[in-house]
py3Dmol code that shows the C-alpha trace and the ligand (Angstrom):
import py3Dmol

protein = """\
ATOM      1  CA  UNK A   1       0.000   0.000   0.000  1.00  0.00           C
ATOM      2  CA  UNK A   2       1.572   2.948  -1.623  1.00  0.00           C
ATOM      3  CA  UNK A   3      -1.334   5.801  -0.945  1.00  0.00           C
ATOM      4  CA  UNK A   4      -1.266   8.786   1.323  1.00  0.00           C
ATOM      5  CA  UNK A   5      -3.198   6.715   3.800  1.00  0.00           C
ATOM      6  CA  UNK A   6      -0.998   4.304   3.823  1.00  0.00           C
ATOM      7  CA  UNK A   7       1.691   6.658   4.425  1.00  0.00           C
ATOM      8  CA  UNK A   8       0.213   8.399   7.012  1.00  0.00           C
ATOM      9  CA  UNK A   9      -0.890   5.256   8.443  1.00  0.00           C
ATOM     10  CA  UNK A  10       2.494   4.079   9.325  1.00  0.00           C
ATOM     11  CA  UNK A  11       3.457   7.694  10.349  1.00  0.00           C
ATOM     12  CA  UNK A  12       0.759   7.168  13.195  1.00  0.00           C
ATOM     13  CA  UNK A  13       1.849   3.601  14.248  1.00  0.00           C
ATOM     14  CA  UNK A  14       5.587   4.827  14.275  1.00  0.00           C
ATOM     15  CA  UNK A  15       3.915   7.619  16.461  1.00  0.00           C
ATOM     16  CA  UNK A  16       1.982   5.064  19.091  1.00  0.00           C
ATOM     17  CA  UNK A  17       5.361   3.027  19.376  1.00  0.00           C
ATOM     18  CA  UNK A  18       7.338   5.631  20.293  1.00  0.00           C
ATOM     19  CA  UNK A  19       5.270   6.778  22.996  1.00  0.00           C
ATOM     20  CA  UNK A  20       4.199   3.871  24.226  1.00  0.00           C
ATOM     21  CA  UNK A  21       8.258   3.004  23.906  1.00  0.00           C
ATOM     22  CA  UNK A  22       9.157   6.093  26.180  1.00  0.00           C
ATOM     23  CA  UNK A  23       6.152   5.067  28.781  1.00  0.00           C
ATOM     24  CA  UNK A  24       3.220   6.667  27.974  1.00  0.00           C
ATOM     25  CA  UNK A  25      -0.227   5.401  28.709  1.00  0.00           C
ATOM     26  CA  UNK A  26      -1.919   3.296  26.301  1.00  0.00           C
ATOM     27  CA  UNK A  27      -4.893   5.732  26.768  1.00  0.00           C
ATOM     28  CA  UNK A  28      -2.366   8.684  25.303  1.00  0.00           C
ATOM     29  CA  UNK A  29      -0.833   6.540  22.776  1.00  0.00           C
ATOM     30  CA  UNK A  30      -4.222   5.834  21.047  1.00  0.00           C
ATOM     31  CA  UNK A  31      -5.542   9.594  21.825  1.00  0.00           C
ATOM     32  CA  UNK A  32      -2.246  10.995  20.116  1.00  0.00           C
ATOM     33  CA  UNK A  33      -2.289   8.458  17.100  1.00  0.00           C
ATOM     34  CA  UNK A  34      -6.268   8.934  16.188  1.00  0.00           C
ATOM     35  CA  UNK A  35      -5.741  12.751  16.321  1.00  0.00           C
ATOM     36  CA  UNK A  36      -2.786  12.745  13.405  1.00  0.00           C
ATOM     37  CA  UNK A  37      -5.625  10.569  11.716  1.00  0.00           C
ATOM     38  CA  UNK A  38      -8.187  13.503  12.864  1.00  0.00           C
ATOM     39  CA  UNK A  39      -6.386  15.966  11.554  1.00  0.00           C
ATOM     40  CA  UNK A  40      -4.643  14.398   8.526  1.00  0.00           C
ATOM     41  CA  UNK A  41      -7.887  14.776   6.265  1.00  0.00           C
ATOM     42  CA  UNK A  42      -7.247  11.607   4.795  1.00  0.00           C
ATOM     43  CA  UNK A  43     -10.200   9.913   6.347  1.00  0.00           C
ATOM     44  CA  UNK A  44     -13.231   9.967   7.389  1.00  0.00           C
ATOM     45  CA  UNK A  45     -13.315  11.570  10.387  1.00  0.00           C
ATOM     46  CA  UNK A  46     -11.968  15.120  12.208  1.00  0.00           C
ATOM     47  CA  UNK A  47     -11.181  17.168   9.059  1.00  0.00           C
ATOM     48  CA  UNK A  48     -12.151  14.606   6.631  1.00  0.00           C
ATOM     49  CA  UNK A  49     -15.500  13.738   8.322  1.00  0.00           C
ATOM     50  CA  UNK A  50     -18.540  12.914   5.857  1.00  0.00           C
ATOM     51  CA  UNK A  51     -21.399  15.098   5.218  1.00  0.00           C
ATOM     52  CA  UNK A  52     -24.836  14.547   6.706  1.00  0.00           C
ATOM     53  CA  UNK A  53     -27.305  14.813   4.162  1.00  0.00           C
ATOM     54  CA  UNK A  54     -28.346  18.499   5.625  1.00  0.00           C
ATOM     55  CA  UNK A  55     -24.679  19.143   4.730  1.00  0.00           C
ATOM     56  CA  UNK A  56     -23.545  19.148   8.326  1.00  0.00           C
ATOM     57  CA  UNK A  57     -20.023  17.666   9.323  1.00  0.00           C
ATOM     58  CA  UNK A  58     -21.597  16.017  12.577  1.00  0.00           C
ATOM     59  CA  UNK A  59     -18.793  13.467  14.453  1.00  0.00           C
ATOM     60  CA  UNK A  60     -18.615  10.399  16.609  1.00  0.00           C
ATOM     61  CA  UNK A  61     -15.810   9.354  18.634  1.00  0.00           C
ATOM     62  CA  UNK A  62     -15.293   7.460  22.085  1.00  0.00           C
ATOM     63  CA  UNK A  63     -12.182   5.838  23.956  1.00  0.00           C
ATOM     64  CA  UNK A  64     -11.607   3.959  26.957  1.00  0.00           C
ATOM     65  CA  UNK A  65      -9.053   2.594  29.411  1.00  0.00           C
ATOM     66  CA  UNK A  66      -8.955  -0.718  30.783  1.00  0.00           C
ATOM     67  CA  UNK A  67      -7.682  -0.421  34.204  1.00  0.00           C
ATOM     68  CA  UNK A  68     -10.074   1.448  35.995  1.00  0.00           C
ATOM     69  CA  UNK A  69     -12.923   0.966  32.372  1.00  0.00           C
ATOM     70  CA  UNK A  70     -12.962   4.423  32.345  1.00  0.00           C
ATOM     71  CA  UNK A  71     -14.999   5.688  29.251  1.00  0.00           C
ATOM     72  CA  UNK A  72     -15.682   9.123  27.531  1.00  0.00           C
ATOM     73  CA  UNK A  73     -17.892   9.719  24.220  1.00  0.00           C
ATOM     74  CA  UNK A  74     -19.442  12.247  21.741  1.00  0.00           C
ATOM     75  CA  UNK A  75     -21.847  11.954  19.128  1.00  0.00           C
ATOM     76  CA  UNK A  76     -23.046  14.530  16.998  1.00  0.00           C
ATOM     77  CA  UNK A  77     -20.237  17.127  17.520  1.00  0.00           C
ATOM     78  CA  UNK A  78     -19.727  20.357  15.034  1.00  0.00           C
ATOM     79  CA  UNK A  79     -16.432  22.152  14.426  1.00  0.00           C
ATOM     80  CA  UNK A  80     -14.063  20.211  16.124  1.00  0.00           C
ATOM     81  CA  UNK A  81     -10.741  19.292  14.700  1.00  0.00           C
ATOM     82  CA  UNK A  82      -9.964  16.263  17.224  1.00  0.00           C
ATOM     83  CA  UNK A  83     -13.015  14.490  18.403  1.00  0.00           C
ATOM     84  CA  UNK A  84     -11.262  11.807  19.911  1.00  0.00           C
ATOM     85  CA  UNK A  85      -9.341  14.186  22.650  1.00  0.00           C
ATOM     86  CA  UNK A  86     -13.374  15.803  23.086  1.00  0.00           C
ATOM     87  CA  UNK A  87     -14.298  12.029  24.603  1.00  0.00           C
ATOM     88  CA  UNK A  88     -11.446  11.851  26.387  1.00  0.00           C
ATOM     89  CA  UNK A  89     -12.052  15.775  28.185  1.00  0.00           C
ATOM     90  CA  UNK A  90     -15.737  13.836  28.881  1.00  0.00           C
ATOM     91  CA  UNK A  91     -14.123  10.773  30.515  1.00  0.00           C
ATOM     92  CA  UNK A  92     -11.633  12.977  32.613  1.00  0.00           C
ATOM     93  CA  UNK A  93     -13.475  16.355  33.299  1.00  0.00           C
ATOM     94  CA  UNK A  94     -17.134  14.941  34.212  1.00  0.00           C
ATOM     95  CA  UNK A  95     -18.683  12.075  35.896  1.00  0.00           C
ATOM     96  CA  UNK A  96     -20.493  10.936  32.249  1.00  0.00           C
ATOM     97  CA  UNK A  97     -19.457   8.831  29.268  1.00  0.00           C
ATOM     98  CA  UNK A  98     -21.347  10.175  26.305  1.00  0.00           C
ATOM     99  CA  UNK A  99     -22.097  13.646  25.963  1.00  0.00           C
ATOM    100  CA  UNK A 100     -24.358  14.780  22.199  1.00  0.00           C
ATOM    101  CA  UNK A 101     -24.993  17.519  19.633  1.00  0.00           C
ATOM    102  CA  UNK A 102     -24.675  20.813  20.582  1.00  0.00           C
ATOM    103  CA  UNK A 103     -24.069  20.697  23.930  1.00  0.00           C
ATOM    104  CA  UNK A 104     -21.078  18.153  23.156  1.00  0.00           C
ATOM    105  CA  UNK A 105     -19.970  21.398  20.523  1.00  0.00           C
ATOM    106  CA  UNK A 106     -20.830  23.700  23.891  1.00  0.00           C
ATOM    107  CA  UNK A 107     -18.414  21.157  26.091  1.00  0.00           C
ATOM    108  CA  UNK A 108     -15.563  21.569  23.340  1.00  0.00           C
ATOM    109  CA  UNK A 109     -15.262  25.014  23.192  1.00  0.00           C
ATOM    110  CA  UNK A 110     -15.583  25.642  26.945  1.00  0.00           C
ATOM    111  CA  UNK A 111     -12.227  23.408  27.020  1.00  0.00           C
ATOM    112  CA  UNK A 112     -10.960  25.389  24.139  1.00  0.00           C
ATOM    113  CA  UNK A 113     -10.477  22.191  22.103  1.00  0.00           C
ATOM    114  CA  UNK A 114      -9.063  22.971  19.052  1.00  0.00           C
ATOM    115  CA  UNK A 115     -11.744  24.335  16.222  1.00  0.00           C
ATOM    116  CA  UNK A 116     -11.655  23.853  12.090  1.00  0.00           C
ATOM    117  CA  UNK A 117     -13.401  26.415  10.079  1.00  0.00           C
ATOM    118  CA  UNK A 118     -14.380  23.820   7.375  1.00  0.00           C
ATOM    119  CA  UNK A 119     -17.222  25.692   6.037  1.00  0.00           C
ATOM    120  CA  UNK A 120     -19.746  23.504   3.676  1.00  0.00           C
ATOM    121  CA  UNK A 121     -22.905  25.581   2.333  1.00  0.00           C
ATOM    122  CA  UNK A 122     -26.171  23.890   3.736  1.00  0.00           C
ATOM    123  CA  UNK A 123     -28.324  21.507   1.671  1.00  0.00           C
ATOM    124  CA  UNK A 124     -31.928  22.056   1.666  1.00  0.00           C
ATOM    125  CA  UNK A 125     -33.742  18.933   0.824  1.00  0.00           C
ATOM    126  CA  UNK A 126     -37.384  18.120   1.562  1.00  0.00           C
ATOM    127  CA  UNK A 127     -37.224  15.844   4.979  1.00  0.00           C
ATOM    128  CA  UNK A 128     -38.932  13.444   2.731  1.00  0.00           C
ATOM    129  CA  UNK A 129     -36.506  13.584  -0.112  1.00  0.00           C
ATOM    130  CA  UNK A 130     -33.383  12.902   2.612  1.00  0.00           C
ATOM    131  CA  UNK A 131     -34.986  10.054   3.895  1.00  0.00           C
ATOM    132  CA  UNK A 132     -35.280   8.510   0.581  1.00  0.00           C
ATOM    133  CA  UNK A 133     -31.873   8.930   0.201  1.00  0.00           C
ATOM    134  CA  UNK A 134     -30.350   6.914   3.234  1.00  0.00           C
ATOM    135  CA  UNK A 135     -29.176   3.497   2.646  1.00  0.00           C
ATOM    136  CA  UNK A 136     -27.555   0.974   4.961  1.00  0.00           C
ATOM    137  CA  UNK A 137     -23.897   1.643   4.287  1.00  0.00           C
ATOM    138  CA  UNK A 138     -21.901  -1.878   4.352  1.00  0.00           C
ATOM    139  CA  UNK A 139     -19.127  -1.139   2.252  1.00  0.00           C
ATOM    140  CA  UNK A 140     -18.224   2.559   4.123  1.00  0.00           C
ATOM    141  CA  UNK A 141     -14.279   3.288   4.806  1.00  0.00           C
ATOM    142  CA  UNK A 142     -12.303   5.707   6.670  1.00  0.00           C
ATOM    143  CA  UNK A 143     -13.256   5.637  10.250  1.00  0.00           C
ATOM    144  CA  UNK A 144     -10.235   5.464  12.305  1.00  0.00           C
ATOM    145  CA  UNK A 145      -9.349   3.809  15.206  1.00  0.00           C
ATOM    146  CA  UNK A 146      -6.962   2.366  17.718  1.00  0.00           C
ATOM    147  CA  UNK A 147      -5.658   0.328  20.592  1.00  0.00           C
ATOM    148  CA  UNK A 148      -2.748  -0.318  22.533  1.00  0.00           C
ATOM    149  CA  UNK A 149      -0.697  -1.710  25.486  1.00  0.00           C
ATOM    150  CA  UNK A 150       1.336   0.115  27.704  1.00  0.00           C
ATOM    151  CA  UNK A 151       3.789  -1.523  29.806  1.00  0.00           C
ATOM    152  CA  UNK A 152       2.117  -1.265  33.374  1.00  0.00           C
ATOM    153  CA  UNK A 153      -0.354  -4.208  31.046  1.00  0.00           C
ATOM    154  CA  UNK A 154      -3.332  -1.460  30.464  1.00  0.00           C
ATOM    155  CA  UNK A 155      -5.081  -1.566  27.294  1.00  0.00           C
ATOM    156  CA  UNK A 156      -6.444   1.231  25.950  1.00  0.00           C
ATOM    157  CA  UNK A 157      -9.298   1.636  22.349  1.00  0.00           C
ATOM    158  CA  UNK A 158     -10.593   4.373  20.705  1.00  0.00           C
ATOM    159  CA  UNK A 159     -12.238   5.470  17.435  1.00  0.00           C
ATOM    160  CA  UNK A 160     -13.673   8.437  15.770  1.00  0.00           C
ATOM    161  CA  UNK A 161     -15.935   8.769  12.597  1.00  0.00           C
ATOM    162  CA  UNK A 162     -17.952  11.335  10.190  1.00  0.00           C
ATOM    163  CA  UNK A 163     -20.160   7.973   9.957  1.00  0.00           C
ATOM    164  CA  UNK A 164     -21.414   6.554   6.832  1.00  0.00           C
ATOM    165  CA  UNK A 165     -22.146   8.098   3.033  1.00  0.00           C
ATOM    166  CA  UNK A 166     -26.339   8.985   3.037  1.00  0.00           C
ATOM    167  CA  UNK A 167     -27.322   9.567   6.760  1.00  0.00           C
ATOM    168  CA  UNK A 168     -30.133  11.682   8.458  1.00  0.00           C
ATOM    169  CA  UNK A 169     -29.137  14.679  10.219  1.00  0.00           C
ATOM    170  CA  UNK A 170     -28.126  13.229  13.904  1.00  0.00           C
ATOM    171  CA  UNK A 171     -27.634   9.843  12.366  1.00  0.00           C
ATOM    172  CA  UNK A 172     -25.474   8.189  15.231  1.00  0.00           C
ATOM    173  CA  UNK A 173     -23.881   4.983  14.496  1.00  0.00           C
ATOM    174  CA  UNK A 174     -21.968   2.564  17.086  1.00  0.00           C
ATOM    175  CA  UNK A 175     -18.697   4.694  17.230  1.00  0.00           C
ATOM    176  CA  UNK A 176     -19.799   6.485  20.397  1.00  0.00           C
ATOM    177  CA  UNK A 177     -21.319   3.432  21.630  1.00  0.00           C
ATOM    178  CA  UNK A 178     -19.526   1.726  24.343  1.00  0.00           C
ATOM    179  CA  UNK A 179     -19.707  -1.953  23.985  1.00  0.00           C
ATOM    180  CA  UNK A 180     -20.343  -1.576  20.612  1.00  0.00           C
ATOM    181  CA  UNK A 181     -17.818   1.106  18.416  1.00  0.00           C
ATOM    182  CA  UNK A 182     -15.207  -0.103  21.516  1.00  0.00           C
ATOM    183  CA  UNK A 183     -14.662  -1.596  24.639  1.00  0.00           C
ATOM    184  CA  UNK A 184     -11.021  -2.316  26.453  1.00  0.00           C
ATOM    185  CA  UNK A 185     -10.605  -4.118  29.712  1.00  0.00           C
ATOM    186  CA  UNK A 186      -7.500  -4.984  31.261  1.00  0.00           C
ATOM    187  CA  UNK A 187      -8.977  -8.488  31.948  1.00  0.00           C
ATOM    188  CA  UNK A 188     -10.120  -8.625  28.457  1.00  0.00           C
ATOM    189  CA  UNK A 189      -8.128  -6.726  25.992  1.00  0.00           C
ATOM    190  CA  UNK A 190      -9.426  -3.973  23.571  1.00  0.00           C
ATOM    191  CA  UNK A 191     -11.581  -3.610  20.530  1.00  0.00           C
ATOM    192  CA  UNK A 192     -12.245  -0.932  17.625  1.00  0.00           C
ATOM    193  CA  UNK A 193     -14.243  -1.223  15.028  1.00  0.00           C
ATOM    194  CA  UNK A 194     -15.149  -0.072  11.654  1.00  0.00           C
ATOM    195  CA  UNK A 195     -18.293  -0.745   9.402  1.00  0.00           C
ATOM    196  CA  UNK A 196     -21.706  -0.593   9.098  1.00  0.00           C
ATOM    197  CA  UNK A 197     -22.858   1.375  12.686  1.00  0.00           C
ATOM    198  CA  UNK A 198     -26.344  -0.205  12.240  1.00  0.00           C
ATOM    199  CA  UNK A 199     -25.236  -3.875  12.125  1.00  0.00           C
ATOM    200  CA  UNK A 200     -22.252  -3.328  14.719  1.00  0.00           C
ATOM    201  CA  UNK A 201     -24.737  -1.453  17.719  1.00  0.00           C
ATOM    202  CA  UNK A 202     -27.498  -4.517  17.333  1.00  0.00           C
ATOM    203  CA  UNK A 203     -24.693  -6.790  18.230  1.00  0.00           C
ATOM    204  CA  UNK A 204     -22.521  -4.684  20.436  1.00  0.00           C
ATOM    205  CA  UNK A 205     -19.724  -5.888  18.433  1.00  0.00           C
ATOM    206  CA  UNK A 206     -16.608  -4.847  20.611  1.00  0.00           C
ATOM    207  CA  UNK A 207     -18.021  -6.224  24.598  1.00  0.00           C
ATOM    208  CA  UNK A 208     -18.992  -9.637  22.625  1.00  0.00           C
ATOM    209  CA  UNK A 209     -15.459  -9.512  20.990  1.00  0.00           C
ATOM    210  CA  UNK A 210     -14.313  -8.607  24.530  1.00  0.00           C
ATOM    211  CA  UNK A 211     -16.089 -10.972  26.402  1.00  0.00           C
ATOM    212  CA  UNK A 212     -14.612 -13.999  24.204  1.00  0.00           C
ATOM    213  CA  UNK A 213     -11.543 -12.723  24.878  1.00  0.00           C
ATOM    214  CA  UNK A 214     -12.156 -12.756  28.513  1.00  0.00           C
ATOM    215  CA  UNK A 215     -12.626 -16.605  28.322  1.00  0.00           C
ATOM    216  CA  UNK A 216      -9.454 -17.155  26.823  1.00  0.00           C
ATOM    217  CA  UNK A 217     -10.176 -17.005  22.988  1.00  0.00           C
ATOM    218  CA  UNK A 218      -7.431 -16.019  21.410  1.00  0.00           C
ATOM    219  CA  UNK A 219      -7.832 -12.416  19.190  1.00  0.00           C
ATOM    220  CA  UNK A 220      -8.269 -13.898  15.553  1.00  0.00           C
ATOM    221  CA  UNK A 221     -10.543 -16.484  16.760  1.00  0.00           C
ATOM    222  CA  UNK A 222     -12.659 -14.086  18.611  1.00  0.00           C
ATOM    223  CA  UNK A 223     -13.316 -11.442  16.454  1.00  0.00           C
ATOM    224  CA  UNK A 224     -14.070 -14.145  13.122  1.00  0.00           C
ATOM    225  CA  UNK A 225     -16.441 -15.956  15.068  1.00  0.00           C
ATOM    226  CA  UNK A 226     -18.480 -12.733  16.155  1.00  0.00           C
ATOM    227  CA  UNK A 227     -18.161 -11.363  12.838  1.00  0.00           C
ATOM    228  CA  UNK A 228     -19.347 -14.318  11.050  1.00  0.00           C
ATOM    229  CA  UNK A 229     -22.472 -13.878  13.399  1.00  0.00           C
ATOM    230  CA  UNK A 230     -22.682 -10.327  12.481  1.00  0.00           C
ATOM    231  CA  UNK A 231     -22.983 -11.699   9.187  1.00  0.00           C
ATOM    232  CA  UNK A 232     -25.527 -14.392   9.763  1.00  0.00           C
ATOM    233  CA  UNK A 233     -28.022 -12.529  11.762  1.00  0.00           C
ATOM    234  CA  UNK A 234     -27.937  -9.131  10.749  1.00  0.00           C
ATOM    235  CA  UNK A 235     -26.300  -9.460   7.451  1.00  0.00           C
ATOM    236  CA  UNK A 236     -23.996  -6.910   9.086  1.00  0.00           C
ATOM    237  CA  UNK A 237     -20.445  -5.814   7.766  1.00  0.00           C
ATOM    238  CA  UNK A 238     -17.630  -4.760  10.046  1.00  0.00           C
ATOM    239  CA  UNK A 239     -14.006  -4.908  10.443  1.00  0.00           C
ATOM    240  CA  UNK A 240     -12.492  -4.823  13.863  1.00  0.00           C
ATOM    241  CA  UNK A 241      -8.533  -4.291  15.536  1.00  0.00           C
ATOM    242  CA  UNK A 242      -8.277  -7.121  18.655  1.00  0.00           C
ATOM    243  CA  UNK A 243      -5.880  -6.723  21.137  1.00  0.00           C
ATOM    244  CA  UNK A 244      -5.426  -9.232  23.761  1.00  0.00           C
ATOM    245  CA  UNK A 245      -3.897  -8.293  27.274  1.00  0.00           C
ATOM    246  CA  UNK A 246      -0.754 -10.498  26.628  1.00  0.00           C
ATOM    247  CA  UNK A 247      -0.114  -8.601  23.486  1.00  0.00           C
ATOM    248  CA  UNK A 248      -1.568 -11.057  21.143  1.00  0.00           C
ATOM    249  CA  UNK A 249      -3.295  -9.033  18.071  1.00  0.00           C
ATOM    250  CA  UNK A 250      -5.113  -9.609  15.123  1.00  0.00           C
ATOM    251  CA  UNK A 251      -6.937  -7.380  12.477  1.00  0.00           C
ATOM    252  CA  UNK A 252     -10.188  -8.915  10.733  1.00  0.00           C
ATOM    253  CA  UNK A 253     -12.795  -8.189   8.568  1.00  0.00           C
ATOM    254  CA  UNK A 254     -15.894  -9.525   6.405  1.00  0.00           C
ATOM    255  CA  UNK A 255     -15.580  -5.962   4.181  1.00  0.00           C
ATOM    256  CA  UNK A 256     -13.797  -6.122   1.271  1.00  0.00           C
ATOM    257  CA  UNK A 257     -11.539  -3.723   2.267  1.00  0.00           C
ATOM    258  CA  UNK A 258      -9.714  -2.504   5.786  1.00  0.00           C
ATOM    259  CA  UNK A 259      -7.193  -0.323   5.689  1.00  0.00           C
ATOM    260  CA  UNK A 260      -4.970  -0.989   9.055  1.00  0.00           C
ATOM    261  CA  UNK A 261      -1.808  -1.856  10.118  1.00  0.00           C
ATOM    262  CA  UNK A 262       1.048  -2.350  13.422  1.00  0.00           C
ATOM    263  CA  UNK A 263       4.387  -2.326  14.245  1.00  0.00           C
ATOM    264  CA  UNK A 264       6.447  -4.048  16.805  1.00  0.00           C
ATOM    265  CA  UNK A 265       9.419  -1.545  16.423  1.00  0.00           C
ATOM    266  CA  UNK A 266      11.217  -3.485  13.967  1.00  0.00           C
ATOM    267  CA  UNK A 267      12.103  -2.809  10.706  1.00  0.00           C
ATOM    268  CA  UNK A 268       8.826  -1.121   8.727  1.00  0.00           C
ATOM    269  CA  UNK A 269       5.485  -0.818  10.315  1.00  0.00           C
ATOM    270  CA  UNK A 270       3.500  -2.967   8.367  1.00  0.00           C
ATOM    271  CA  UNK A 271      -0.056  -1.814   6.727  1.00  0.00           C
ATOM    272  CA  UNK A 272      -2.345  -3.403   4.526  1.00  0.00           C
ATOM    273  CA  UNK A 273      -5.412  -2.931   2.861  1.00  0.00           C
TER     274      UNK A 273
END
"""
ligand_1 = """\
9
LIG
N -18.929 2.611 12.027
C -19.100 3.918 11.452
C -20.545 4.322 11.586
O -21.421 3.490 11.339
C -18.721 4.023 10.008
C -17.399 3.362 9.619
O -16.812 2.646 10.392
O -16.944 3.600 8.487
O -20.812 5.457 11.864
"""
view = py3Dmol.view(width=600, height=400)
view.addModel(protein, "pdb")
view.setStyle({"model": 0}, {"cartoon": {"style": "trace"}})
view.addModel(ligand_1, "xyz")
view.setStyle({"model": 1}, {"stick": {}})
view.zoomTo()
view.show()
């Protein structure tokens, strides 16, 4: 994989190594590496977040720690460069997980989180006409996400999306969703995932991922079987990153396509598509 993603992609995991390398929380190493990813442009979320069919950038994100299962979320945030750090102000600064809309764009600029001034001109379709417009999105790409291990054995996951291609305005898929977008637990591992929101929040992917992992199934085997019942009972699509607590990994999908990658500090990071 040759692409600017790609590129930037290994930038990012060359980025989480490093700090995770020097001793920094797996909760900052996956903060630090999904805000690059924010703020690159490249994908679909922070800068490069999809439209809403109102022609409103509105963004998901959410990340959690598995020592203490600590959680912070927005959906449905405006203006904001780094989404991902916005979830991780509502995990540290309040007593909630998930704030939404406005008010989440109220909580951001109180904290002076950074701001774009991506300016799109409104759309204004019939109500009617938008909702003939919205289809389930199975094949969508470019939410990003990550997780990691630090060396005191904490896991850490987070992602952060525009969401999918033909949406309603305040359309919120399973990024923000705990359980469902991600879940890490130290006696577990951690879980992000990508794909079709709809499919992913019915079977709260990432705490069924988590919960095999719990029993001992091992990161590959884990995340195929629940995906091939994502597949079976809600003809679902999803891709998700597995990290076990013992440092055991795997990347799968039932898309045809995940961009992703990880490096152990040795030679190249590796990335595939
Ligand atoms: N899961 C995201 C959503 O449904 C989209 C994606 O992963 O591409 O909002």
């Amino acid at each position: 994989m040759t692409s600017p993603q790609a590129a930037c992609l290994r930038a990012v995991l060359q980025l989480g190594y490093h700090l995770l390398d020097r001793g920094s929380s797996a909760l900052v190493a996956v903060e630090q590496t999904i805000r690059v990813l924010e703020r690159s442009g490249l994908f679909n979320a922070g800068k490069g977040a999809h439209l809403q069919l109102d022609g409103v950038r509105r963004m998901d994100a959410s990340i959690m720690e598995g020592d203490s299962l600590r959680a912070g979320a927005v959906a449905s945030i405006e203006g904001t460069v780094y989404p991902i750090s916005v979830a991780r102000c509502v995990m540290e600064e309040t007593d909630h997980v998930l704030l939404v809309g406005p008010m989440a764009t109220k909580f951001a600029r109180y904290f002076k989180m950074e701001r774009h001034g991506l300016r799109t001109p409104p759309r204004r379709l019939p109500y009617g006409t938008m909702l003939k417009q919205i289809r389930s999105a199975r094949n969508q790409h470019g939410t990003v996400g990550a997780v990691a291990l630090d060396r005191t054995g904490t896991v850490a996951a987070g992602a952060s999306t525009g969401g999918i291609d033909l949406m309603l305005p305040g359309r919120v898929g399973d990024t923000p969703i705990i359980g469902c977008g991600v879940y890490a637990d130290n006696e577990a591992g951690a879980v992000s995932m990508t794909g079709w929101g709809e499919s992913i929040i019915r079977l709260a992917v990432a705490k069924e991922i988590c919960d095999r992992l719990a029993q001992g199934t091992a990161p590959a085997t884990a995340a195929r079987v629940v995906l091939k019942r994502l597949v079976t009972r809600v003809q679902g699509a999803a891709g998700a990153l597995v990290l076990g607590p013992n440092g055991r990994f795997a990347i799968e999908h039932v898309t045809p396509h995940m961009a992703a990658g990880w490096w152990d500090g040795r030679s190249e990071p590796t990335v595939r598509d």
